[in-house]
N, CA, C, O and CB atoms as a CASP TS submission, in Angstrom:
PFRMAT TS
TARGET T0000
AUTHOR 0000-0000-0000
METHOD Language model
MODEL 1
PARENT N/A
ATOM      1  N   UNK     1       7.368 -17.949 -34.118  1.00  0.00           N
ATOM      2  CA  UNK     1       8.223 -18.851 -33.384  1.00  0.00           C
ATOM      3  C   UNK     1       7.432 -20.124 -33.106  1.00  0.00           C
ATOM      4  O   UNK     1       6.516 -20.117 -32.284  1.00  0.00           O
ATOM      5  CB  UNK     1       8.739 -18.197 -32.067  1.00  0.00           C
ATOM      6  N   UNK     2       7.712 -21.005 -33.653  1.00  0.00           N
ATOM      7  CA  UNK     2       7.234 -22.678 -33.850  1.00  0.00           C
ATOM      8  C   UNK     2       7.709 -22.989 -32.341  1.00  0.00           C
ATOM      9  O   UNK     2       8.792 -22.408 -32.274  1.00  0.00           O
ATOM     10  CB  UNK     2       8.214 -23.827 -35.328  1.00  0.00           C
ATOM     11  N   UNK     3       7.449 -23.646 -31.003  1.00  0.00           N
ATOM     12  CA  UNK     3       7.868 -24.820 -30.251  1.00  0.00           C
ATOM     13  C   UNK     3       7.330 -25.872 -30.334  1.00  0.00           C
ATOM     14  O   UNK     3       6.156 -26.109 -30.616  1.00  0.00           O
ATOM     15  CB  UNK     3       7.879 -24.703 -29.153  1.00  0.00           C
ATOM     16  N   UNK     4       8.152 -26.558 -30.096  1.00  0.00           N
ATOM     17  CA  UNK     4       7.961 -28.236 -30.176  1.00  0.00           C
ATOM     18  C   UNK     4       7.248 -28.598 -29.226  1.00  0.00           C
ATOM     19  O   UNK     4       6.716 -27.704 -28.568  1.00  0.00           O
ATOM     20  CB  UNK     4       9.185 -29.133 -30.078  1.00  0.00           C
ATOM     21  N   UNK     5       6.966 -30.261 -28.785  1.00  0.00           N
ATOM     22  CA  UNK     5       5.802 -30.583 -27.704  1.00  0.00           C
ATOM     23  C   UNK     5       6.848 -30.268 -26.561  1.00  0.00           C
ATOM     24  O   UNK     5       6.658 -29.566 -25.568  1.00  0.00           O
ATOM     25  CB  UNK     5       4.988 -32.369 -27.691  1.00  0.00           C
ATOM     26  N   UNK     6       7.922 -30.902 -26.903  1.00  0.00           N
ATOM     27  CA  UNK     6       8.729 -31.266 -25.912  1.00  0.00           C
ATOM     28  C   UNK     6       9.523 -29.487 -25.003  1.00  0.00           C
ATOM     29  O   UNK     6       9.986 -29.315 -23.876  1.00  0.00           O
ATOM     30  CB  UNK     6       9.979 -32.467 -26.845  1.00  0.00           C
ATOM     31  N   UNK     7       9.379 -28.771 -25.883  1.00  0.00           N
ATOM     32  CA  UNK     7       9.694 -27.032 -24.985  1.00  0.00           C
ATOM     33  C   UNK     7       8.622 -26.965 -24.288  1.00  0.00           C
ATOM     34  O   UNK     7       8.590 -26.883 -23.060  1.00  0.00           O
ATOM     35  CB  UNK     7       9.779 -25.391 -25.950  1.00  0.00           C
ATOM     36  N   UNK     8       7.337 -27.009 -25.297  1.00  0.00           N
ATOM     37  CA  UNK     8       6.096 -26.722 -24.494  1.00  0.00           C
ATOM     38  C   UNK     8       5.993 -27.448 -23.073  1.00  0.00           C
ATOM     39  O   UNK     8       5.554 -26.987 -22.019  1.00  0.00           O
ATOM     40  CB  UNK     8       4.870 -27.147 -25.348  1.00  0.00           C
ATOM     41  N   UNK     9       6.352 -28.310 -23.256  1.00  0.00           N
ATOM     42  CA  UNK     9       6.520 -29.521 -21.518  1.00  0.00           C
ATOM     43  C   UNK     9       7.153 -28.655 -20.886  1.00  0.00           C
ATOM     44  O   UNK     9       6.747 -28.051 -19.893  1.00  0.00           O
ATOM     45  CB  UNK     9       7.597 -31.257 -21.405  1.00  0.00           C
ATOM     46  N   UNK    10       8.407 -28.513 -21.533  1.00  0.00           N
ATOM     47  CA  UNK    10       9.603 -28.052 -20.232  1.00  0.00           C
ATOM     48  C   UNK    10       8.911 -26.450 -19.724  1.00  0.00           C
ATOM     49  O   UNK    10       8.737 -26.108 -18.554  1.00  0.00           O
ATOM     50  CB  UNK    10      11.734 -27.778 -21.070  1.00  0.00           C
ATOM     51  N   UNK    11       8.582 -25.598 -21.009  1.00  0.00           N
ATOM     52  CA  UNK    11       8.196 -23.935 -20.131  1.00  0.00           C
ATOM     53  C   UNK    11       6.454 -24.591 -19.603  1.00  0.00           C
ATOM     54  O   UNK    11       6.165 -23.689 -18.817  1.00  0.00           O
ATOM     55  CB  UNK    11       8.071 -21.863 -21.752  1.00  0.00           C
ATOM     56  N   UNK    12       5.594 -25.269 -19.586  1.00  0.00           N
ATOM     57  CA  UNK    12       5.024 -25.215 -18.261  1.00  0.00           C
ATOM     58  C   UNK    12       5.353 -26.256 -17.546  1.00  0.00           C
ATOM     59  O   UNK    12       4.308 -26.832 -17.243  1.00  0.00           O
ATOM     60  CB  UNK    12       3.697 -25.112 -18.231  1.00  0.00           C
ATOM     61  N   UNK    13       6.481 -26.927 -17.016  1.00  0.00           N
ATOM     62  CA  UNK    13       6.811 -27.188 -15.763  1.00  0.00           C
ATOM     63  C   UNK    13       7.653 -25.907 -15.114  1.00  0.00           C
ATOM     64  O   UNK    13       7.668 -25.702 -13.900  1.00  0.00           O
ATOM     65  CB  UNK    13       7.577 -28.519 -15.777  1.00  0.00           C
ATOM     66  N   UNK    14       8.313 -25.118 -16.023  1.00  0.00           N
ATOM     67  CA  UNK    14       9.232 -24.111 -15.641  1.00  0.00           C
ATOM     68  C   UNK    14       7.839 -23.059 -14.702  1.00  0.00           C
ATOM     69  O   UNK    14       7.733 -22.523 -13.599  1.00  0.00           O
ATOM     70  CB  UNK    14      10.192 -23.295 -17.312  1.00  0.00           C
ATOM     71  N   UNK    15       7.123 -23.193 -15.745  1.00  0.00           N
ATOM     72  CA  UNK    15       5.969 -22.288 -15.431  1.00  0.00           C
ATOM     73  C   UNK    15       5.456 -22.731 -13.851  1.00  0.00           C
ATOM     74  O   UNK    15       5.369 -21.898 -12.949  1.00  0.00           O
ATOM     75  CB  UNK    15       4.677 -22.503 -16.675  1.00  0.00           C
ATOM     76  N   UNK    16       5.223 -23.775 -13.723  1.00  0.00           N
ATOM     77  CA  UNK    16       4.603 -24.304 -12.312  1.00  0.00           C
ATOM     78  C   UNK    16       5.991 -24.300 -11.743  1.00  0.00           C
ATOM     79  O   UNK    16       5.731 -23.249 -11.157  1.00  0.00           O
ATOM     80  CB  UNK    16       3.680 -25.953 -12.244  1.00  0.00           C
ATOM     81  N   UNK    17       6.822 -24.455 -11.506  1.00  0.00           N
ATOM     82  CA  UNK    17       7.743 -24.142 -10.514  1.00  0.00           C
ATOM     83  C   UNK    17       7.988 -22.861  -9.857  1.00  0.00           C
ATOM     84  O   UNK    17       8.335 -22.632  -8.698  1.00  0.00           O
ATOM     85  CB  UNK    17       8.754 -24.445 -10.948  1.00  0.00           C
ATOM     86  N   UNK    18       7.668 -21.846 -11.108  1.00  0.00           N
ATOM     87  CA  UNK    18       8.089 -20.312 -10.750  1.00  0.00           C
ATOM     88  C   UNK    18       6.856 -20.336  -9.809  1.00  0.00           C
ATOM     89  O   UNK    18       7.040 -20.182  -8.602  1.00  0.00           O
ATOM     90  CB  UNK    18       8.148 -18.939 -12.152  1.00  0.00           C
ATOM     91  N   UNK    19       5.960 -20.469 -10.164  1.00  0.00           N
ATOM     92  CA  UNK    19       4.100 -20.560  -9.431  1.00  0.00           C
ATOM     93  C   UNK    19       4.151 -20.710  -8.311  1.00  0.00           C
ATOM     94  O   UNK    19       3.648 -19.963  -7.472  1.00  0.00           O
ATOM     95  CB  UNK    19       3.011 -21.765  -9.786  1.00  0.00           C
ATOM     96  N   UNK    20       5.077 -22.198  -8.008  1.00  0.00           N
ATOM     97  CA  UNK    20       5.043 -22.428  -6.300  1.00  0.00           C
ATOM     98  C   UNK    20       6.135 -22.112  -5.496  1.00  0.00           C
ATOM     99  O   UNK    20       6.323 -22.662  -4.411  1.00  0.00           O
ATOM    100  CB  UNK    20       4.856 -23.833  -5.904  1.00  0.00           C
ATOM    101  N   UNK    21       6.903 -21.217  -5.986  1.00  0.00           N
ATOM    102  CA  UNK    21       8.632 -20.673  -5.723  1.00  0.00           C
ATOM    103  C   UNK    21       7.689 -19.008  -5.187  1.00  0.00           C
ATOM    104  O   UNK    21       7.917 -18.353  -4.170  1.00  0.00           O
ATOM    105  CB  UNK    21      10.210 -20.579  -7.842  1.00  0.00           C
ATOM    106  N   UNK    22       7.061 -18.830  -5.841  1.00  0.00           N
ATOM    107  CA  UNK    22       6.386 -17.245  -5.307  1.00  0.00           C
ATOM    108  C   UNK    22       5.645 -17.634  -4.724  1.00  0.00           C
ATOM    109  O   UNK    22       5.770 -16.964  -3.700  1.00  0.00           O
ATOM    110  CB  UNK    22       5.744 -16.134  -6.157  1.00  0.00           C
ATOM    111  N   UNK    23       4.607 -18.502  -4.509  1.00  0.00           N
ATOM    112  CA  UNK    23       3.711 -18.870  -3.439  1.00  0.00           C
ATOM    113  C   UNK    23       4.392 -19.360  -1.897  1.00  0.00           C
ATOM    114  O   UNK    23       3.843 -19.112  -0.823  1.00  0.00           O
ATOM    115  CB  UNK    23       2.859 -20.045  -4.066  1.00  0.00           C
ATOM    116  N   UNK    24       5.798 -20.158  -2.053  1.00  0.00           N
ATOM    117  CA  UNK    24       6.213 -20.249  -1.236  1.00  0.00           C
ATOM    118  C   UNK    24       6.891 -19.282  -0.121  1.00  0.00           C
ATOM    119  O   UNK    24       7.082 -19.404   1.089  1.00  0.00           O
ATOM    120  CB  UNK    24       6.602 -20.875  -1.645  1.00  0.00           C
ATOM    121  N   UNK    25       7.197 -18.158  -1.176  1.00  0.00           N
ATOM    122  CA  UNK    25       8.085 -16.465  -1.219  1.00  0.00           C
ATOM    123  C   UNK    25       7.023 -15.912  -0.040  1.00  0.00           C
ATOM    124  O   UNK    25       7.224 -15.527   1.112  1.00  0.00           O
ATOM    125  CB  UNK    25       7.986 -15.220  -3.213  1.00  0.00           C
ATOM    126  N   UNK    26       5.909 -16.033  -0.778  1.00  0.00           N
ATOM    127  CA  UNK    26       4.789 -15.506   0.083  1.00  0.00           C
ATOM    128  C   UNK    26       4.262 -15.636   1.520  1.00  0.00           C
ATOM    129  O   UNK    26       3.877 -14.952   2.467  1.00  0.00           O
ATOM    130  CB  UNK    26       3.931 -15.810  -0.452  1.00  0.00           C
ATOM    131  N   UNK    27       4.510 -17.178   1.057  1.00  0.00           N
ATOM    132  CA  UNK    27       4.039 -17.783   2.801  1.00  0.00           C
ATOM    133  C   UNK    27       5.298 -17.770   3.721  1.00  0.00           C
ATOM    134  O   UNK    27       5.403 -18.212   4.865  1.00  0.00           O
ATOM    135  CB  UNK    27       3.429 -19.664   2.853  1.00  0.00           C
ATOM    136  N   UNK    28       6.312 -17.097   2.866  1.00  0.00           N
ATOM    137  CA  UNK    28       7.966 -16.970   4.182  1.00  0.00           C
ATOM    138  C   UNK    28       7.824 -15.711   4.617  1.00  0.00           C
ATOM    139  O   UNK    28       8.052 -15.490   5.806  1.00  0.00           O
ATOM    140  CB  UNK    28       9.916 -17.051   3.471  1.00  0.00           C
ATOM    141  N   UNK    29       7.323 -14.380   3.535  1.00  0.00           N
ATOM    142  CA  UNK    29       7.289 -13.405   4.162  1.00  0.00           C
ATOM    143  C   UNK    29       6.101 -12.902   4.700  1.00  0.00           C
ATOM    144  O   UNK    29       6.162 -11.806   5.255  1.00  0.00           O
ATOM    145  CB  UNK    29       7.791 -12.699   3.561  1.00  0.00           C
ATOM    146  N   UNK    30       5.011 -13.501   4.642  1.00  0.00           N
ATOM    147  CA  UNK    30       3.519 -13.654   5.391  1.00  0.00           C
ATOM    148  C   UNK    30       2.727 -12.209   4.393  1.00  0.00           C
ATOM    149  O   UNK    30       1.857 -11.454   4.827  1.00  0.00           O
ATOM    150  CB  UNK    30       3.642 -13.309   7.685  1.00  0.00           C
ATOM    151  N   UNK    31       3.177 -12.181   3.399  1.00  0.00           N
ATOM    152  CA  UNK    31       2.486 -11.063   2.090  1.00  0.00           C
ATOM    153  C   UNK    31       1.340 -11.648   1.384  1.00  0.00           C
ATOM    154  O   UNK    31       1.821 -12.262   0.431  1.00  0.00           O
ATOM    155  CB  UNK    31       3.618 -10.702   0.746  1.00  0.00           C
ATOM    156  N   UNK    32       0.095 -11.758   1.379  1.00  0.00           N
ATOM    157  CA  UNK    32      -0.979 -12.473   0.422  1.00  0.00           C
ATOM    158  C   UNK    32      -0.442 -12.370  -1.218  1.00  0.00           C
ATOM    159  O   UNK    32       0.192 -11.490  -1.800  1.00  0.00           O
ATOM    160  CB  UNK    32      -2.620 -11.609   0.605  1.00  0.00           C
ATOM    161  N   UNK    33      -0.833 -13.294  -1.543  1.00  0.00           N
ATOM    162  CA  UNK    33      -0.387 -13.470  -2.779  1.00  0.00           C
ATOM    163  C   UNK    33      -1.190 -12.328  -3.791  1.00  0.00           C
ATOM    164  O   UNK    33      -2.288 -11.994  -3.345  1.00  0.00           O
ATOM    165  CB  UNK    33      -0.625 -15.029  -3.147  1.00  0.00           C
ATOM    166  N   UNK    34      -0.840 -11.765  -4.932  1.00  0.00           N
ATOM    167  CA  UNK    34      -0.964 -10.599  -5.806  1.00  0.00           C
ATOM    168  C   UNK    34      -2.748 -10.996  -6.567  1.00  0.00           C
ATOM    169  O   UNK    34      -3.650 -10.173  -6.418  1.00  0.00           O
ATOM    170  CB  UNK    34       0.651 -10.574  -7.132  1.00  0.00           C
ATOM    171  N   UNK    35      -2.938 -12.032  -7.167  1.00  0.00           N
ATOM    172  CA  UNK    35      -4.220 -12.593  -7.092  1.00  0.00           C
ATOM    173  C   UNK    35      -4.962 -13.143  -6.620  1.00  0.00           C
ATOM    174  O   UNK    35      -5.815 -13.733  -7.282  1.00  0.00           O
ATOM    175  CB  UNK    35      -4.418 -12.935  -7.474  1.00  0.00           C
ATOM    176  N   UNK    36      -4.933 -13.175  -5.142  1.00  0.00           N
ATOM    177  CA  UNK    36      -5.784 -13.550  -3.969  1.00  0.00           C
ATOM    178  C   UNK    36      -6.928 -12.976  -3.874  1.00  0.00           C
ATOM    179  O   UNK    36      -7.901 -13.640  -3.516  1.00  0.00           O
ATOM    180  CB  UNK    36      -5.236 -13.339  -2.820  1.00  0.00           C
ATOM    181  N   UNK    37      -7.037 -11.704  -4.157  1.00  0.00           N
ATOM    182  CA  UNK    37      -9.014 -10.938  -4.252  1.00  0.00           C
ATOM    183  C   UNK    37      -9.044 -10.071  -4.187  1.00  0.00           C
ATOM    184  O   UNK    37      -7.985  -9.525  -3.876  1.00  0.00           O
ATOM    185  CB  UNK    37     -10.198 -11.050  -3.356  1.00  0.00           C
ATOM    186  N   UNK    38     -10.340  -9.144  -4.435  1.00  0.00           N
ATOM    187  CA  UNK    38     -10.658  -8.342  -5.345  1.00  0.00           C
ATOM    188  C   UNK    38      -9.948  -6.752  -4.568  1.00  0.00           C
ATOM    189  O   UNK    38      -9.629  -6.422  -3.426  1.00  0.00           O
ATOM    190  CB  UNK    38     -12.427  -8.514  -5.656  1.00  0.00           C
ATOM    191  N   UNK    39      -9.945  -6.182  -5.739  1.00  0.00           N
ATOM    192  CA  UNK    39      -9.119  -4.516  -5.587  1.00  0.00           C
ATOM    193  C   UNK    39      -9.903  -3.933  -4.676  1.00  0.00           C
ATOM    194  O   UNK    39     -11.096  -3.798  -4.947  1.00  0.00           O
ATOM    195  CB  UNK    39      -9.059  -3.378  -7.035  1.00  0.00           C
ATOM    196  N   UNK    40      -9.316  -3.413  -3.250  1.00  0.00           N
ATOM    197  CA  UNK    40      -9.892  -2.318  -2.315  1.00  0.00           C
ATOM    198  C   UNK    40     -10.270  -1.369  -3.030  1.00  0.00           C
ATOM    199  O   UNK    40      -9.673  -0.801  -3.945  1.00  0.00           O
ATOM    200  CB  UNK    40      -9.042  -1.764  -1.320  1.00  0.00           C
ATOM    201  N   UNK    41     -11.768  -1.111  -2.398  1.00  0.00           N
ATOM    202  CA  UNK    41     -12.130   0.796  -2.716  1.00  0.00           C
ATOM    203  C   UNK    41     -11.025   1.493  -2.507  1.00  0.00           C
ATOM    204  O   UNK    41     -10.281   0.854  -1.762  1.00  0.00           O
ATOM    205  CB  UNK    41     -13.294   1.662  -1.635  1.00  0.00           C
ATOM    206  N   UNK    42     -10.462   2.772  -2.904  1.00  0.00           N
ATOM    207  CA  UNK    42     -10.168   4.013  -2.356  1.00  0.00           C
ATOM    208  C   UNK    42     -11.496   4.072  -1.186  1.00  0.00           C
ATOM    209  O   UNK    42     -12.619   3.575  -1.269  1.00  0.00           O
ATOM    210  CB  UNK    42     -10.111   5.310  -3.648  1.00  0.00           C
ATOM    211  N   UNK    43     -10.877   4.875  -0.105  1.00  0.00           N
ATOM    212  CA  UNK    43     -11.756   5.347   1.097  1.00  0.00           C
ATOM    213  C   UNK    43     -11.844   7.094   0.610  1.00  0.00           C
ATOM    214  O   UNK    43     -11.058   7.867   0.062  1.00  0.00           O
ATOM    215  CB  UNK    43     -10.850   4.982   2.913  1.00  0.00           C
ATOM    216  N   UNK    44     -13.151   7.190   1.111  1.00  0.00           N
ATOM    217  CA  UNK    44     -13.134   8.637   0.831  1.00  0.00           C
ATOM    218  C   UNK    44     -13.330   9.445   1.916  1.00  0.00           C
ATOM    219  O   UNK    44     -13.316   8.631   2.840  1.00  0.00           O
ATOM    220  CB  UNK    44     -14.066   9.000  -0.087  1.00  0.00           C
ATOM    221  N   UNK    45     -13.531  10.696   2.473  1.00  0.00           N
ATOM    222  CA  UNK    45     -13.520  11.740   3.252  1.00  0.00           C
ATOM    223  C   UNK    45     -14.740  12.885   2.991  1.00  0.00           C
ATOM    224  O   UNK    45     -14.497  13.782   2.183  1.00  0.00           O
ATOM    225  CB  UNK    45     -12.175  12.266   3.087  1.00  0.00           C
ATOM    226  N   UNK    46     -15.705  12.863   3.494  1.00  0.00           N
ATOM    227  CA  UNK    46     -16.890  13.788   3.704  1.00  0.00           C
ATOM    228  C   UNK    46     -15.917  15.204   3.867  1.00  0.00           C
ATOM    229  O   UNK    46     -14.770  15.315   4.299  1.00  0.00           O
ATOM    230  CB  UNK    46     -18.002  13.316   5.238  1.00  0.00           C
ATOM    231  N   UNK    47     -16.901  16.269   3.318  1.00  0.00           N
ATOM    232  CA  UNK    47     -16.505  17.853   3.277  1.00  0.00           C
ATOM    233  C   UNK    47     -16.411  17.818   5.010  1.00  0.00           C
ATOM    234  O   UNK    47     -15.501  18.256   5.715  1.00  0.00           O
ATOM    235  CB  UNK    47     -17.932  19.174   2.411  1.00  0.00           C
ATOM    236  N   UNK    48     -17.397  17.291   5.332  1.00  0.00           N
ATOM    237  CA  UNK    48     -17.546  18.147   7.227  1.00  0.00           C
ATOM    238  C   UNK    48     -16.354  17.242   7.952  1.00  0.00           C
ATOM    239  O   UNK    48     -16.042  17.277   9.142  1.00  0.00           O
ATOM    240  CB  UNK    48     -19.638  17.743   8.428  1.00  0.00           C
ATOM    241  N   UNK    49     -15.958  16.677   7.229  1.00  0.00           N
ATOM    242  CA  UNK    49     -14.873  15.774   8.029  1.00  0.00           C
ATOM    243  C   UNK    49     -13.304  16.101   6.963  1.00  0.00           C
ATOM    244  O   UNK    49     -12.184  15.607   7.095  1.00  0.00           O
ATOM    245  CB  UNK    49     -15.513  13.678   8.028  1.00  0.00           C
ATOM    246  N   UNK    50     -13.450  16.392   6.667  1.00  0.00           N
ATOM    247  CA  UNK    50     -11.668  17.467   6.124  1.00  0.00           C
ATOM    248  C   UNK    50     -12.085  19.192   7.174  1.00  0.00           C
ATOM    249  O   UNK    50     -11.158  19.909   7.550  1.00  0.00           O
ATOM    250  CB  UNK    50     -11.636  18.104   3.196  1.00  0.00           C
ATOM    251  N   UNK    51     -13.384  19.505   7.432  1.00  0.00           N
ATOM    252  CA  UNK    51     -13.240  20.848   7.897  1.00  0.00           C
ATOM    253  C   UNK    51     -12.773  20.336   8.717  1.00  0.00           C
ATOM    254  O   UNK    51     -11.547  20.400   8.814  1.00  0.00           O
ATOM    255  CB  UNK    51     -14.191  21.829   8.127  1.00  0.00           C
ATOM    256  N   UNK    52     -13.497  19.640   9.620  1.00  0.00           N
ATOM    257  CA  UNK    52     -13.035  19.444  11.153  1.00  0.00           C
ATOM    258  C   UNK    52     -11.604  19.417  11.122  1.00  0.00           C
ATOM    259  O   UNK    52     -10.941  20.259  11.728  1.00  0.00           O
ATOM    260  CB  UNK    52     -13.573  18.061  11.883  1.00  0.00           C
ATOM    261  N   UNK    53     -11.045  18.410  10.387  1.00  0.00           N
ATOM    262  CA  UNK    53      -9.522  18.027  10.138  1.00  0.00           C
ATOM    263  C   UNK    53      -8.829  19.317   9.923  1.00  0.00           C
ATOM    264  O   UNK    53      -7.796  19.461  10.576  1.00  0.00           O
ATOM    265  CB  UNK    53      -9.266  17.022   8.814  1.00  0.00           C
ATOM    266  N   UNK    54      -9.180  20.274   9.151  1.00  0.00           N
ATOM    267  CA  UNK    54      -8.811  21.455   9.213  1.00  0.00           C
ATOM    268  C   UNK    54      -8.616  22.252   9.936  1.00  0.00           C
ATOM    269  O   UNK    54      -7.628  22.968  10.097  1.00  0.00           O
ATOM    270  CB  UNK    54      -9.174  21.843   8.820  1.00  0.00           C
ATOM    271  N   UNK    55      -9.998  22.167  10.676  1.00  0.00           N
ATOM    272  CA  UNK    55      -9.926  23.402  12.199  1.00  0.00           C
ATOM    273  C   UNK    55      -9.256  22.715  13.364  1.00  0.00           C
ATOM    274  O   UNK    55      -9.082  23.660  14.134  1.00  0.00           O
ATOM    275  CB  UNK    55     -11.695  23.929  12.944  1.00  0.00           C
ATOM    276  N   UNK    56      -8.728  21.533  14.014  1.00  0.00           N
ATOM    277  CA  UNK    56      -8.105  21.171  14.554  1.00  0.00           C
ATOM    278  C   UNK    56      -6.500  21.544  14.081  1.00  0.00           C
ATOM    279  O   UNK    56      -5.666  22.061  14.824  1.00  0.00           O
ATOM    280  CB  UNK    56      -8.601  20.087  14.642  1.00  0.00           C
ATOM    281  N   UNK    57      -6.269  21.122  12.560  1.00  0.00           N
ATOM    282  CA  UNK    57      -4.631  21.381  12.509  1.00  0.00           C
ATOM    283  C   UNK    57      -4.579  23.192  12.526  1.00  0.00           C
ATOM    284  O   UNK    57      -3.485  23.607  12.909  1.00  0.00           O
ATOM    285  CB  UNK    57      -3.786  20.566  10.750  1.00  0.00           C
ATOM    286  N   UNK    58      -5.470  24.155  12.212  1.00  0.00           N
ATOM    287  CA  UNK    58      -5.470  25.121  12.331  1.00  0.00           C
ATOM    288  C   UNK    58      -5.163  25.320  14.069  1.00  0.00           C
ATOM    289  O   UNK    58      -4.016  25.698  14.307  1.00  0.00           O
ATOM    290  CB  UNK    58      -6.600  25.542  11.631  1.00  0.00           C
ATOM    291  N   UNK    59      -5.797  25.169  14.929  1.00  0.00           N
ATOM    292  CA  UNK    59      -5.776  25.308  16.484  1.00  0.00           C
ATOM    293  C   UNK    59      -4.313  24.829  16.890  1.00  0.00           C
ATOM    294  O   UNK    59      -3.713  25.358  17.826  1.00  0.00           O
ATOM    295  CB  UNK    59      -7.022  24.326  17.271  1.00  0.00           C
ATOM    296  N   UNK    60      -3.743  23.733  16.081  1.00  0.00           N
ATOM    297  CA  UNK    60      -2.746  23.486  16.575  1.00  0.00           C
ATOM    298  C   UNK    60      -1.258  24.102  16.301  1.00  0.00           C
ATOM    299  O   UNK    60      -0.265  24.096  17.028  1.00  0.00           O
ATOM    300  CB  UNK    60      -2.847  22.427  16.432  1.00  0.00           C
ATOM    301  N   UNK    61      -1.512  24.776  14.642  1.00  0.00           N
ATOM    302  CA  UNK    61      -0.731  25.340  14.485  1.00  0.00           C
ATOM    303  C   UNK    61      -0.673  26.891  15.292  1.00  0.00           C
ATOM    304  O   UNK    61       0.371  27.520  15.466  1.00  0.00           O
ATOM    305  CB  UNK    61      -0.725  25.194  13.274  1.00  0.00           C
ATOM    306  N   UNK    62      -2.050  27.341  15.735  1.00  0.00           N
ATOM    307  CA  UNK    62      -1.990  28.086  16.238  1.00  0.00           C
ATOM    308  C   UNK    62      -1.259  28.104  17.738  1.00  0.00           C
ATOM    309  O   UNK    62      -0.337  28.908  17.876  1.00  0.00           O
ATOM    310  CB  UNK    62      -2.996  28.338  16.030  1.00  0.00           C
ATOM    311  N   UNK    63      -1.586  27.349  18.746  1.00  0.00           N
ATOM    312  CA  UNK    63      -0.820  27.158  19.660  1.00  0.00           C
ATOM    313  C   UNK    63       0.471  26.837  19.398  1.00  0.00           C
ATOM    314  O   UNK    63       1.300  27.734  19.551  1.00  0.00           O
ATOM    315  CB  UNK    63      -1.283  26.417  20.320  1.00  0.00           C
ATOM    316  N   UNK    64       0.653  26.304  19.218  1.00  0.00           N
ATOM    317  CA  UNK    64       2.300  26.457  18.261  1.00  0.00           C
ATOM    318  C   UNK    64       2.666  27.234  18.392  1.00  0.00           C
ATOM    319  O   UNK    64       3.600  27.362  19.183  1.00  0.00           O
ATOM    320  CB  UNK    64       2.594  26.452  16.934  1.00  0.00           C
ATOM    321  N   UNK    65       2.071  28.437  17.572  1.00  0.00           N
ATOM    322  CA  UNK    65       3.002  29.774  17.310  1.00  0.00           C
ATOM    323  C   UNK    65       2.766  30.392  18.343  1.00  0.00           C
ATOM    324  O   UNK    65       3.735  31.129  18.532  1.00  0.00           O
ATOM    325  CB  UNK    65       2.759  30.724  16.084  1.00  0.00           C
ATOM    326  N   UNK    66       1.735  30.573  19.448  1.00  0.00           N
ATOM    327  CA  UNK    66       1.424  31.399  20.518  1.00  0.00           C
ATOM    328  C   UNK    66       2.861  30.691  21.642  1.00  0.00           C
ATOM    329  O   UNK    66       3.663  31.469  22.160  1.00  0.00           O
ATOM    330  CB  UNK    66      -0.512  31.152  21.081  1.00  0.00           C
ATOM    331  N   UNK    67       2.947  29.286  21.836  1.00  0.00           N
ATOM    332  CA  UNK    67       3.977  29.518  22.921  1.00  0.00           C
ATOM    333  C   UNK    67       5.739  30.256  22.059  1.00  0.00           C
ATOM    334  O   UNK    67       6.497  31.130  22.479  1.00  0.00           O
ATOM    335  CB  UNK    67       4.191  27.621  23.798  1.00  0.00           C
ATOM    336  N   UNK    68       5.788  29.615  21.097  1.00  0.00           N
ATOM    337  CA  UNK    68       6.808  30.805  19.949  1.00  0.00           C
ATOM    338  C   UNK    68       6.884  31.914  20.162  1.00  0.00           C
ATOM    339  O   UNK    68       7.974  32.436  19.928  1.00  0.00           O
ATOM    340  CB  UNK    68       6.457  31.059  18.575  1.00  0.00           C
ATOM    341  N   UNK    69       6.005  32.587  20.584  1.00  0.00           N
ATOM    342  CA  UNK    69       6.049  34.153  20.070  1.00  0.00           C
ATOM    343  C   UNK    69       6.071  34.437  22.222  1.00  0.00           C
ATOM    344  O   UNK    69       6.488  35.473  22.739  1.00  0.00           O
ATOM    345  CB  UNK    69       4.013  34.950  18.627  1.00  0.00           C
ATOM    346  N   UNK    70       5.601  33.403  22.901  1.00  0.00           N
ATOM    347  CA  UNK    70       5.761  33.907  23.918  1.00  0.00           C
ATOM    348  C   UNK    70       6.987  33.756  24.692  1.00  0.00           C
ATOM    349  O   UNK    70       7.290  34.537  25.594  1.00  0.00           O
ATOM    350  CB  UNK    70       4.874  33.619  24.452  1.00  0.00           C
ATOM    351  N   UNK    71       7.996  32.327  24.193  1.00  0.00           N
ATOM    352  CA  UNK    71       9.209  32.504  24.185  1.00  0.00           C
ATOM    353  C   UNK    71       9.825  33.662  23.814  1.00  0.00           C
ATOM    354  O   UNK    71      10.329  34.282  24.751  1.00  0.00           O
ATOM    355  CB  UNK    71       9.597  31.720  23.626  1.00  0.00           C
ATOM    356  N   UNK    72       9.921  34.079  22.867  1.00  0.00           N
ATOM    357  CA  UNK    72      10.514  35.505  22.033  1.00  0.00           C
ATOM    358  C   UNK    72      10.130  36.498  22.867  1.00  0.00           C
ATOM    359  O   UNK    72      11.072  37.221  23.189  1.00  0.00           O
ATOM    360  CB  UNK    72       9.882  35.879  20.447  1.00  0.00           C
ATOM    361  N   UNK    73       8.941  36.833  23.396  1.00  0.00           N
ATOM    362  CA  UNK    73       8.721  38.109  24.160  1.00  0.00           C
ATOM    363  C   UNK    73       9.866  38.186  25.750  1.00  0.00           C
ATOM    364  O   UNK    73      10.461  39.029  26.422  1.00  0.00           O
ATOM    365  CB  UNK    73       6.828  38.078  24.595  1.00  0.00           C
ATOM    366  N   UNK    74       9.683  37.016  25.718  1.00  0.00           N
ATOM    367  CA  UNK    74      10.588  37.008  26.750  1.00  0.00           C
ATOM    368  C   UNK    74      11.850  37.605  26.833  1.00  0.00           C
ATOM    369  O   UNK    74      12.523  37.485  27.857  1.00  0.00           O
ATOM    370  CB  UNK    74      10.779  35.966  26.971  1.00  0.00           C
TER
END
């Protein structure tokens, strides 16, 4: 596909319009723009820190079921 000088003009002004039509998009809905900087780590989680996380939701599910079951005895 051959374009002429004169398309080439028109798709990058088309081009810079779309450019500052999403930049503007951006600054209405207060979202940083998609190439603004560099990709976040993933965060990660230590073994002794999922146990803990563990033995807490364990305790809680446990109380849980202890006032459950002490309703029911009732």
């Amino acid at each position: 596909m051959t374009l002429s000088s004169a398309q080439l003009r028109r798709a990058a002004t088309l081009q810079e319009k779309i450019e500052s039509m999403q930049s503007e998009l951006a600054a209405l809905l207060g979202s940083p723009q998609s190439s603004a900087g560099p990709v976040k780590k993933k965060r990660t989680m230590s073994a002794a820190a999922r146990k803990k996380i563990a033995a807490a939701q364990k305790a809680r599910w446990a109380a849980q079921k202890a006032v459950a079951s002490a309703k029911k005895g009732k």
